[in-house]
C-alpha positions as CSV (number, residue, x, y, z in Angstrom):
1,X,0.0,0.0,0.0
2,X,3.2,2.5,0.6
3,X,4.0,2.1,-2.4
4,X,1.2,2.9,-4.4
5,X,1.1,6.4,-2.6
6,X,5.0,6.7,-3.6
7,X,4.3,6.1,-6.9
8,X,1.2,9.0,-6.8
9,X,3.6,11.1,-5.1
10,X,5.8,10.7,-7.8
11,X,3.8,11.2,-10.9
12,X,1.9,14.3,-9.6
13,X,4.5,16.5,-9.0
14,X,4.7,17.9,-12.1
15,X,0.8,18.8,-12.0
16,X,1.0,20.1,-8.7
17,X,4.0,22.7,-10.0
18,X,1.3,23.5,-12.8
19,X,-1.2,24.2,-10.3
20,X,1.8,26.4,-8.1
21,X,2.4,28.4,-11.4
22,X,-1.3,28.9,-11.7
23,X,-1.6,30.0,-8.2
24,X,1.6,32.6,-8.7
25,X,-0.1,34.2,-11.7
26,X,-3.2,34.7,-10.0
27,X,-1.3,36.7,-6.7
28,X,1.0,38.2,-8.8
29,X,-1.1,39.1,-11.4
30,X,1.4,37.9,-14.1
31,X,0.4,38.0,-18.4
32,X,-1.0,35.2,-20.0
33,X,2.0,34.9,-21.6
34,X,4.3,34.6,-18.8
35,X,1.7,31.6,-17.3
36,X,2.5,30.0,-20.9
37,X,6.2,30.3,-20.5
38,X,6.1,28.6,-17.0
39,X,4.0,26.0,-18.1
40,X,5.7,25.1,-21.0
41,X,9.0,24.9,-19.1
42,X,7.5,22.7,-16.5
43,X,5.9,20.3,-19.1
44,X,9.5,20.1,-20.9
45,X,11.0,19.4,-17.4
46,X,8.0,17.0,-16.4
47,X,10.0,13.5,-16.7
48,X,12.3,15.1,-14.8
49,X,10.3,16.3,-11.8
50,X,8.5,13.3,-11.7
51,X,11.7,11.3,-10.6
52,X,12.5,9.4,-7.7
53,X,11.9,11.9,-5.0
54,X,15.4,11.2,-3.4
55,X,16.9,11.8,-6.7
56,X,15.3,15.3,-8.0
57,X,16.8,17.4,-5.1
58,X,20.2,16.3,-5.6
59,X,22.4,18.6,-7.9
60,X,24.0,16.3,-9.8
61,X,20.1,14.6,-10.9
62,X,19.4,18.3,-12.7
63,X,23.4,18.7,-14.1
64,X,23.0,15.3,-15.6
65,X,20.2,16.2,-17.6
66,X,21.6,19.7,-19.0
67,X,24.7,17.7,-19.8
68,X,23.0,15.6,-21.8
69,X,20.8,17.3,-23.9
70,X,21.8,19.0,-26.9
71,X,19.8,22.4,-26.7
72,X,21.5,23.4,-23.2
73,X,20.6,26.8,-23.2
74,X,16.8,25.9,-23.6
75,X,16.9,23.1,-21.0
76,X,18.6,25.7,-18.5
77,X,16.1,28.3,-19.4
78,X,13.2,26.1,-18.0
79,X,15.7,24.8,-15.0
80,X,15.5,28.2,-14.0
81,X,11.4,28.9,-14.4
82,X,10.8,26.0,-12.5
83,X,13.0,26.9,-9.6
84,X,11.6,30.2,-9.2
85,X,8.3,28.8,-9.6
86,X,9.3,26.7,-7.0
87,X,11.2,28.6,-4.5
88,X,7.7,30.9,-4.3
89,X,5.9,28.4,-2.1
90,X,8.6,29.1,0.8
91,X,6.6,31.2,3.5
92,X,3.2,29.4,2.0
93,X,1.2,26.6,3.1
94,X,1.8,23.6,0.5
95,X,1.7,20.3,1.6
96,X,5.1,19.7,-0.1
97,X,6.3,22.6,0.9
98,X,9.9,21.5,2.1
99,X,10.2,19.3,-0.6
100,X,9.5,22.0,-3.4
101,X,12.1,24.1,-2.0
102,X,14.5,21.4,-2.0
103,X,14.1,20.6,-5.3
104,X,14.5,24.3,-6.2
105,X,17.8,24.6,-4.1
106,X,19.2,21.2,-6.4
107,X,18.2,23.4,-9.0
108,X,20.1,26.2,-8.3
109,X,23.0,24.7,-7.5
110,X,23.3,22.8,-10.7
111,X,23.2,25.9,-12.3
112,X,25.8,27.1,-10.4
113,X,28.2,24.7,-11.4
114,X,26.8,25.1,-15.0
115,X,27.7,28.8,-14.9
């Protein structure tokens, strides 16, 4: 039975960063074209953030994947949407809260190293 809410856990993170981009529109009264952006970034990094959970807040799990593909500049481009998107729910009450932010902070750093 743990497992099954593991595996729901795991394929729903990239919704629920959907529904966080959604949310940050709407406060922050961003374009429609802006929400676009974000969501097209997220959907391009969806594989990604639906990874093992003990996997997508290490560095090295987000370096590996610019490393690899061929349009880098592209794949850093959303990297860096979705941590923003992400590091917003700091100070807000989501569930996954912590875990958001620690995916944001792998993010980050795997930039770093990148730059």
């Amino acid at each position: 039975m743990a497992m099954i809410d593991i595996e729901e856990n795991i394929t729903s993170n990239a919704a629920d960063i959907l529904a966080i981009a959604e949310a940050r529109a709407a406060a922050e009264n961003l374009l429609g074209n802006t929400l676009s952006r974000h969501r097209s970034a997220i959907n391009a990094l969806a594989d990604a953030l639906n990874g093992s959970p003990d996997r997508i807040v290490r560095p090295g799990y987000w370096v590996s994947l610019y490393a690899r593909e061929p349009s880098t500049s592209t794949v850093i481009s959303n990297m860096k949407f979705v941590a923003s998107i992400l590091e917003w729910t700091e100070g807000r009450e989501y569930e996954n809260g912590v875990q958001y932010l620690r995916i944001a902070q792998a993010i980050r750093l795997a930039l770093a190293v990148k730059a």
